[in-house]
C-alpha positions as CSV (number, residue, x, y, z in Angstrom):
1,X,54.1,67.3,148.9
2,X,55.3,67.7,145.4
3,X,55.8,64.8,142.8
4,X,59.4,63.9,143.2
5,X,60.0,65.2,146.3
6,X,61.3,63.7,149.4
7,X,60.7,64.4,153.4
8,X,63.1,63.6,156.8
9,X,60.9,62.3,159.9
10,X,62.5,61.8,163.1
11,X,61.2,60.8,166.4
12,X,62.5,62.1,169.6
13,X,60.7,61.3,172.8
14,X,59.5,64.4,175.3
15,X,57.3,65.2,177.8
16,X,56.2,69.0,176.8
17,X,55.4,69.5,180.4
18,X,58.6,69.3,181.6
19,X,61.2,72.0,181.4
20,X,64.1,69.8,181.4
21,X,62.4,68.1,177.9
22,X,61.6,71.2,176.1
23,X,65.1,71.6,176.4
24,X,66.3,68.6,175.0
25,X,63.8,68.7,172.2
26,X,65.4,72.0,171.2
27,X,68.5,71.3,171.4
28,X,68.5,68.1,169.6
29,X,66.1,69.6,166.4
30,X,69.3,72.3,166.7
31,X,71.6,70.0,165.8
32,X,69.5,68.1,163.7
33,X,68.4,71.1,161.1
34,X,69.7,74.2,160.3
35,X,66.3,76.2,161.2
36,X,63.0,76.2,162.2
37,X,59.8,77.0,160.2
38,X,56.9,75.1,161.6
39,X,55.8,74.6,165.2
40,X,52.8,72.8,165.8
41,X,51.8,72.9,169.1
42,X,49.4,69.9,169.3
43,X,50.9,67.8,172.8
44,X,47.4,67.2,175.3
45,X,45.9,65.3,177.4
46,X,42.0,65.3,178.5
47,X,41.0,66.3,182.2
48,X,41.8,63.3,184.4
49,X,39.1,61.3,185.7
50,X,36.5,63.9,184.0
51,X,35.6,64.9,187.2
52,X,33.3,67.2,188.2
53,X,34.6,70.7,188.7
54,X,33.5,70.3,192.6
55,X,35.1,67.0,193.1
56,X,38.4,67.8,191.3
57,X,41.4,67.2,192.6
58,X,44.7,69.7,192.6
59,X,47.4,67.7,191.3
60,X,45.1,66.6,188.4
61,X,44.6,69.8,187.2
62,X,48.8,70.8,188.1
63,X,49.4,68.0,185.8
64,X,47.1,68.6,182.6
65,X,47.6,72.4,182.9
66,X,51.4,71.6,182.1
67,X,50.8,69.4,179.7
68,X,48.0,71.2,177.9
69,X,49.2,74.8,178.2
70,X,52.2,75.7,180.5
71,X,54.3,73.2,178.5
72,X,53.1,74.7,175.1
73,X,53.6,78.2,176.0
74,X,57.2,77.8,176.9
75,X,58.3,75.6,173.9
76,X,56.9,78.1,171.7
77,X,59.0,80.7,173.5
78,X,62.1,78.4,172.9
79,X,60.9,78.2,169.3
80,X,60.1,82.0,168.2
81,X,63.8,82.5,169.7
82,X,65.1,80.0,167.1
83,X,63.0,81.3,164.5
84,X,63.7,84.8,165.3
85,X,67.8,84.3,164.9
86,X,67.3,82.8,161.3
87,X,65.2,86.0,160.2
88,X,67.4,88.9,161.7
89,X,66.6,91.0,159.2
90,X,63.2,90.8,159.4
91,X,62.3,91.7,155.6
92,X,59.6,88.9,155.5
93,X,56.4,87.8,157.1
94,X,55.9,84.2,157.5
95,X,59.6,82.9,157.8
96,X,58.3,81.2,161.0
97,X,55.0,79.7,161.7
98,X,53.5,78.1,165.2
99,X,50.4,76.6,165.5
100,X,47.8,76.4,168.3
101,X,45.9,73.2,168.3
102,X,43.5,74.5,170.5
103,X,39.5,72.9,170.8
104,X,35.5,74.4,171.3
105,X,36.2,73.6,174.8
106,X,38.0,77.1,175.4
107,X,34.3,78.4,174.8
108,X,31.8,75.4,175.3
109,X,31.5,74.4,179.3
110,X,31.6,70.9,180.4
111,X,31.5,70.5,184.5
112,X,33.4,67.4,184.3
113,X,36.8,69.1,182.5
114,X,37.1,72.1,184.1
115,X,40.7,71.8,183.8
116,X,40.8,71.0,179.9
117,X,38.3,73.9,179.2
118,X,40.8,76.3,181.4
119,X,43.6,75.4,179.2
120,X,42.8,75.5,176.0
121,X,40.3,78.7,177.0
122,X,44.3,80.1,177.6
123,X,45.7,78.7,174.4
124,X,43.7,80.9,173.4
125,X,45.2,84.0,175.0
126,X,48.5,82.5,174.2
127,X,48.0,82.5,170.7
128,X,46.9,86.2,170.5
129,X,49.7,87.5,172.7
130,X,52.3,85.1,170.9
131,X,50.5,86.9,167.4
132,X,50.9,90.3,168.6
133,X,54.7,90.2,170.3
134,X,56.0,88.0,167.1
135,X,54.3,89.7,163.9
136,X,57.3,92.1,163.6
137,X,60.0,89.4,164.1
138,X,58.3,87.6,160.9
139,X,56.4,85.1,162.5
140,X,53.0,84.5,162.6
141,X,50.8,82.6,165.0
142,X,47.6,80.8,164.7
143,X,45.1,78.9,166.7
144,X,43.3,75.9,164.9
145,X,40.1,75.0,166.8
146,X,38.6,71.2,166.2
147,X,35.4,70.0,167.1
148,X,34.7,66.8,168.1
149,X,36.9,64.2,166.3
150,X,37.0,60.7,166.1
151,X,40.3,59.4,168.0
152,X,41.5,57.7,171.0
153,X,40.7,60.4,173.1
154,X,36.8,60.9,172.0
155,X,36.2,56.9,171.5
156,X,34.8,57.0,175.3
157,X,32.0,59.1,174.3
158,X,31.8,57.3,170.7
159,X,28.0,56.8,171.5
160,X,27.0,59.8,172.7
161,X,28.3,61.6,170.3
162,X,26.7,59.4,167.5
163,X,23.4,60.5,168.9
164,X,23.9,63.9,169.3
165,X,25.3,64.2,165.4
166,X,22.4,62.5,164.1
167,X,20.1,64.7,165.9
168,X,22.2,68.0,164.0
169,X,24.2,69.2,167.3
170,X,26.4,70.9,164.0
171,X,25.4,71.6,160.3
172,X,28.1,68.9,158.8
173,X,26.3,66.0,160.3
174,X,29.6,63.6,160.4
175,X,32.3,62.9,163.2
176,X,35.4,65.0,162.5
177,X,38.4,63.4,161.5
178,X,42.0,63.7,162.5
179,X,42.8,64.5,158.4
180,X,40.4,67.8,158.7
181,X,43.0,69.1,161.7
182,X,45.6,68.2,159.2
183,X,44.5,70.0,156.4
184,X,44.2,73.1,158.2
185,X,47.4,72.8,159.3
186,X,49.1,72.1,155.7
187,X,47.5,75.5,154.7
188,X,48.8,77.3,156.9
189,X,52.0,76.2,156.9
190,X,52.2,76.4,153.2
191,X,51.6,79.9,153.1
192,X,47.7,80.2,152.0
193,X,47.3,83.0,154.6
194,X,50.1,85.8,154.4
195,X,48.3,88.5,155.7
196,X,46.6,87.0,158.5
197,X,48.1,86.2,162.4
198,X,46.4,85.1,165.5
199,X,43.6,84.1,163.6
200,X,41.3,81.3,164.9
201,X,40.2,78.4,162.3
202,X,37.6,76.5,163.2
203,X,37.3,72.8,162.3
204,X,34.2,71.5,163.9
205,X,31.3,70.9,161.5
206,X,29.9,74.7,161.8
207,X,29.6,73.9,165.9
208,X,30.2,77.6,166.5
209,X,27.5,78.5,164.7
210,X,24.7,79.9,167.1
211,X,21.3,79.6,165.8
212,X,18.1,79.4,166.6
């Protein structure tokens, strides 16, 4: 933020996986600002129970799948249609921006989260099909992919994970932190990329690096 300069932060409680919420989240932001620039889509839960993918139980999986990837895909439909009514001219890329927060488990298996690896596998899918259908309204679309980071969600794992970084499971031998998500998303919101969409950033210590 710029020396002098001021920002607005309001909280309004939703539940992304329900229709009836994504509504009301709109609608409220609608009458709170005059447009929309930035949606970050970073709402999620992790599979329930961790179970594994042969003991897993249906409403479980109903219930993280709209969290984690129904309810994202139709707010960012209610979002590129707001976006898309304050750029009807269309002269200029970027005027909108969404943001996937997506994870290396769309790509690396674990047995015991089926369901969270489904999901974001499709945030995925949703991020290049958003990119694709949105690029000539102005608005680009991006998928921001984090490794392992230390938070609320991870601290189960805390010391396996220790282990496995010390032993170089990725180059940067360090936990990722909730600040390196963050500074991805800054740069893309503040325009460092405005000739890319659908691109995938990853920010997980060089974990997608195969080698041998």
């Amino acid at each position: 933020m710029e020396a002098g300069k001021s920002i607005r932060a309001e909280i309004f409680r939703a539940d992304v996986g329900s229709a009836e919420d994504r509504e009301k989240l709109m609608n409220w932001a609608r009458g709170e600002f005059p447009r929309l620039s930035l949606l970050v889509n970073n709402a999620g839960i992790t599979s329930i129970g961790r179970a594994d993918v042969l003991e897993a139980r249906e409403d479980n999986f109903d219930q993280l799948m709209a969290v984690n990837l129904k309810g994202p895909y139709f707010l960012t439909q209610l979002a590129a249609r707001w976006m898309i009514g304050t750029n009807a001219e269309k002269k200029s890329f970027g005027v909108g921006k969404i943001i996937n927060i997506s994870s290396v488990s769309a790509w690396a298996v674990s047995t015991n989260r089926g369901d969270y690896c489904m999901a974001k596998a499709g945030m995925r899918m949703m991020t290049q099909i958003y990119a694709v259908r949105l690029a000539g309204e102005g608005i680009g679309v991006y998928e921001i992919c984090p490794g392992v980071i230390e938070s609320d969600m991870t601290a189960p794992v805390k010391e396996k994970y220790d282990r496995l970084i010390s032993e170089g499971l990725w180059p940067i031998r360090r936990w990722g932190q909730p600040e390196d998500v963050s500074a991805a998303v800054n740069a893309i919101a503040t325009n460092a990329f405005p000739f890319s969409t659908g691109e995938v950033f990853n920010i997980d210590g060089g974990f997608h690096l195969r080698t041998l």
